[in-house]
LUMPAMAR-50832 format. One record per residue (C-alpha): residue number from 1; x, y, z. Coordinates in Angstrom, 3 decimals. Example, Ala and Ser with C-alpha at 12.3 -4.5 7.8 and 13.67 -1.06 7.14 Angstrom:
2
<1,<12.300,-4.500,7.800>>
<2,<13.670,-1.060,7.140>>
% end
This chain:
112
<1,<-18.325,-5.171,-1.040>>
<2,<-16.822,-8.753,-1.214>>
<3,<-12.998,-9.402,-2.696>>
<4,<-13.986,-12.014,-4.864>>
<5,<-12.500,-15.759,-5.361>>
<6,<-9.464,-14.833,-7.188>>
<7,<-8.622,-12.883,-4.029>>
<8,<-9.351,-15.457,-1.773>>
<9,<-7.496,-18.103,-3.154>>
<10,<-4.520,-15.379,-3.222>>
<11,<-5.359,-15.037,0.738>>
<12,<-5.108,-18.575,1.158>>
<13,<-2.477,-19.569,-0.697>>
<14,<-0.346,-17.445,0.988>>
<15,<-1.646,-18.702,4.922>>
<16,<-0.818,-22.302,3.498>>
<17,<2.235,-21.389,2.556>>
<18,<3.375,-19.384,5.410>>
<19,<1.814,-22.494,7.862>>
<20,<3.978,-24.897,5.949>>
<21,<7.184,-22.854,6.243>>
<22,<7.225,-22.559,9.961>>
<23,<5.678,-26.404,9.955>>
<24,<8.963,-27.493,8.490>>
<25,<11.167,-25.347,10.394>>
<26,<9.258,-26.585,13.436>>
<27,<11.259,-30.150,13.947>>
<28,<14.515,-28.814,13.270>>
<29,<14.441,-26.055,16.037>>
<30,<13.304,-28.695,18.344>>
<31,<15.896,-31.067,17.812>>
<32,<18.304,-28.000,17.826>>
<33,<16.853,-26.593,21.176>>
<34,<17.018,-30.285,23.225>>
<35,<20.580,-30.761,21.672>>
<36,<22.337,-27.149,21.491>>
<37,<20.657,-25.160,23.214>>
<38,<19.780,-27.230,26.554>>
<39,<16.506,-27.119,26.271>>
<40,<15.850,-23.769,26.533>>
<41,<13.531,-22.652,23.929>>
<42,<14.316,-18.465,23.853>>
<43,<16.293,-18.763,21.098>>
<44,<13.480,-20.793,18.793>>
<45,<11.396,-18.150,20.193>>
<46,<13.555,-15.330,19.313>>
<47,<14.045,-17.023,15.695>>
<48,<10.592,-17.661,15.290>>
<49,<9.358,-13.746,16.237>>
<50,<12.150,-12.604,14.007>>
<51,<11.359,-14.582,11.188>>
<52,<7.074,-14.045,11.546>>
<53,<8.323,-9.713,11.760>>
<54,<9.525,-9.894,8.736>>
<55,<6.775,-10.726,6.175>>
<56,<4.370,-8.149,8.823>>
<57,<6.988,-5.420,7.897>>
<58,<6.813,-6.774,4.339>>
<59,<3.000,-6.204,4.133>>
<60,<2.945,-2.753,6.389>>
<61,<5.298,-0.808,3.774>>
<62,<3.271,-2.463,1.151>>
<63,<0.368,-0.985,2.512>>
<64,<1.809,2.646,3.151>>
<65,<3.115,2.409,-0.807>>
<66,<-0.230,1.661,-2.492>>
<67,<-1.521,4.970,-0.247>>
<68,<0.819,6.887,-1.423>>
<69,<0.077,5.840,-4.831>>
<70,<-3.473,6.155,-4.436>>
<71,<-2.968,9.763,-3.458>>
<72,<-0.696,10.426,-6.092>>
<73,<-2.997,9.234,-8.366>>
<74,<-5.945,11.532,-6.728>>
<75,<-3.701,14.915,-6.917>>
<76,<-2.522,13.650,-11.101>>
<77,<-6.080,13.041,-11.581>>
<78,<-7.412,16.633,-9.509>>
<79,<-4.998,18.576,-10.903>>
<80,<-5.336,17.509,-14.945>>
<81,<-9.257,18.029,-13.855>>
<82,<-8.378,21.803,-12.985>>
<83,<-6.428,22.222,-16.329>>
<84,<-9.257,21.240,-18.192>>
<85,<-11.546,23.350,-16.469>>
<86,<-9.521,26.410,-16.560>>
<87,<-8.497,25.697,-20.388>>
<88,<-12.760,25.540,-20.876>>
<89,<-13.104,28.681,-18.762>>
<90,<-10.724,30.893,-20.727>>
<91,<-11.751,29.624,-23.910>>
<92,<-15.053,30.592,-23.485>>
<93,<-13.858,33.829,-22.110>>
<94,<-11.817,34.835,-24.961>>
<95,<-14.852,33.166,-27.750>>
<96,<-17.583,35.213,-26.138>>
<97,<-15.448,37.911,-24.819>>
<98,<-16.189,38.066,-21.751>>
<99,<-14.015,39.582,-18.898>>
<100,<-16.026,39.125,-15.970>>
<101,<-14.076,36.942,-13.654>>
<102,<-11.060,36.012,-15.748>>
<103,<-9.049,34.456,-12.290>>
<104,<-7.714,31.063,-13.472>>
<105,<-8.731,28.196,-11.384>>
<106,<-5.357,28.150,-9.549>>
<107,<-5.587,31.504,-8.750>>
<108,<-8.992,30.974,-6.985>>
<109,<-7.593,27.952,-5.162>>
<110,<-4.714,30.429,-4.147>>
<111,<-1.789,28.591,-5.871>>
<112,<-0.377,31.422,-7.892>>
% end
C-alpha cells in the first residue's frame, strides 16, 4: 500500500523546507564561529543538534498521540460492538423467552 501524491508532496514540502531553514542559518553560524567563537565550531554544532532534536521530538509525540488515539478509537468502537450484541442477545431472550444462558456479554468477558 502506497501513500499517494497528496502525501508525498506533504513529505516533500516539509524536507524543502527544513533544508532551506538550516541552509540559511548555515552562513550566519559561520561568520559567527570565525568571528566569536575562534573558530571553534562546537557551539554551531551544539546549536545545530539542538535545533534538528526538536522537530524529531515534535514528530515522536506525534506519533505516540495518533496510537493512542487509534486505540481509543478500537476500545469506543469494541466496546459499543459488545452493547449491541448484548442489547440483541437479551432481546431475543426476553421475545422468545428463553433463559438458557442469560450471562451478558460483559459478564462472559469477566468485567462485572
Amino acid at each position: 500500500m502506497s501513500f499517494g501524491v497528496e502525501t508525498m508532496g506533504r513529505v516533500l514540502g516539509c524536507a524543502y523546507t527544513i533544508a532551506a531553514v538550516f541552509s540559511l542559518l548555515e552562513y550566519p553560524l559561520a561568520v559567527w564561529t570565525k568571528s566569536y567563537a575562534g573558530g571553534d565550531y562546537l557551539y554551531a554544532n551544539v546549536l545545530v543538534v539542538l535545533l534538528g532534536a526538536v522537530p524529531m521530538y515534535c514528530v515522536y509525540s506525534y506519533g505516540k498521540m495518533a496510537k493512542a488515539d487509534r486505540r481509543d478509537y478500537r476500545y469506543e468502537t469494541t466496546k459499543s460492538l459488545l452493547s449491541d450484541a448484548e442489547s440483541a442477545y437479551e432481546f431475543n431472550s426476553t421475545t422468545y423467552g428463553s433463559t438458557a444462558g442469560t450471562e451478558t456479554a460483559n459478564q462472559r468477558m469477566g468485567e462485572q
